[in-house]
C-alpha positions as CSV (number, residue, x, y, z in Angstrom):
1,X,83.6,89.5,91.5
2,X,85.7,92.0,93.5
3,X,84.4,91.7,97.1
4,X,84.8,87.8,96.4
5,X,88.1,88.3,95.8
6,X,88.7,91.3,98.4
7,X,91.7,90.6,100.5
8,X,89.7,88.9,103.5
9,X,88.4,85.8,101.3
10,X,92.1,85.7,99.5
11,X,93.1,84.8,102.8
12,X,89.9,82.2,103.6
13,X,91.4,80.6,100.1
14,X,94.6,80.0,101.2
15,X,93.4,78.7,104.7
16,X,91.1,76.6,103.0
17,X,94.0,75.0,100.5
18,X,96.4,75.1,103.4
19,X,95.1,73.7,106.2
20,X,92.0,71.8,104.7
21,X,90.2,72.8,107.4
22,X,86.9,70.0,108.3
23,X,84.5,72.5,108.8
24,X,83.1,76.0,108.6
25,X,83.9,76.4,112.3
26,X,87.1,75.3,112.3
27,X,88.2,77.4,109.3
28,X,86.5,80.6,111.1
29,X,88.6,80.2,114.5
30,X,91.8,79.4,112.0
31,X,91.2,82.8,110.8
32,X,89.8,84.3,113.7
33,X,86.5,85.4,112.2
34,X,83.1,84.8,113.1
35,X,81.5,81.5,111.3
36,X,78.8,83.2,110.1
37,X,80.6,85.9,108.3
38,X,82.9,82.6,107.0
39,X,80.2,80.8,105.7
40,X,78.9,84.0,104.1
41,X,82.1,84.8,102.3
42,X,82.5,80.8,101.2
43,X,79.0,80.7,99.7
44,X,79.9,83.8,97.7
45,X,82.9,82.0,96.7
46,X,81.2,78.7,95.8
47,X,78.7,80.6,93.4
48,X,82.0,81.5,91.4
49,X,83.1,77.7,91.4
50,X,86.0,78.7,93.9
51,X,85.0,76.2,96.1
52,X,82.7,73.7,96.9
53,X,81.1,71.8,100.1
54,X,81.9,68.5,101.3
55,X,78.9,67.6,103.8
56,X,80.3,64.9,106.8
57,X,77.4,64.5,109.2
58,X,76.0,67.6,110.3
59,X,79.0,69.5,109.3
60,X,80.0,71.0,105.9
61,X,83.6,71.3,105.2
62,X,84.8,74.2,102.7
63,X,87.3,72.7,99.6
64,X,88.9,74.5,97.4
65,X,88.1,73.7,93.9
66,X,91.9,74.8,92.1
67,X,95.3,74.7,92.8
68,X,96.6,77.8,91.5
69,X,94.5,81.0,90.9
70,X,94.9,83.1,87.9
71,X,92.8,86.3,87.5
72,X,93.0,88.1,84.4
73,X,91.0,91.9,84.1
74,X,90.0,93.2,81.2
């Protein structure tokens, strides 16, 4: 749970709840990453119900599945 929530994909969160980007591609040049490193990190994210993929066409579009994030450690 810790690299999904490393500082990196805290920031593809907020992109993805700010700008609601309409693709993977589109999120990685918001970001300046590469979109294979993007659509690594949102896959990782999705397995923990973070997100989830809205498929238009031949693209998949990352959405965030929360409004507010609370993480509690124990």
């Amino acid at each position: 749970m810790a690299r999904v929530l490393s500082d990196e994909n805290l920031a593809l969160l907020k992109a993805v709840r700010e700008q609601q980007p309409d693709s993977m591609d589109t999120l990685a040049q918001a970001v300046g990453k590469h979109a294979a490193n993007v659509s690594r990190s949102m896959h990782a994210m999705a397995e923990y119900g973070l997100v989830k993929f809205i498929k238009n066409g031949r693209t998949v579009a990352p959405q965030a599945t929360f409004e507010h994030l609370s993480v509690d450690f124990c």
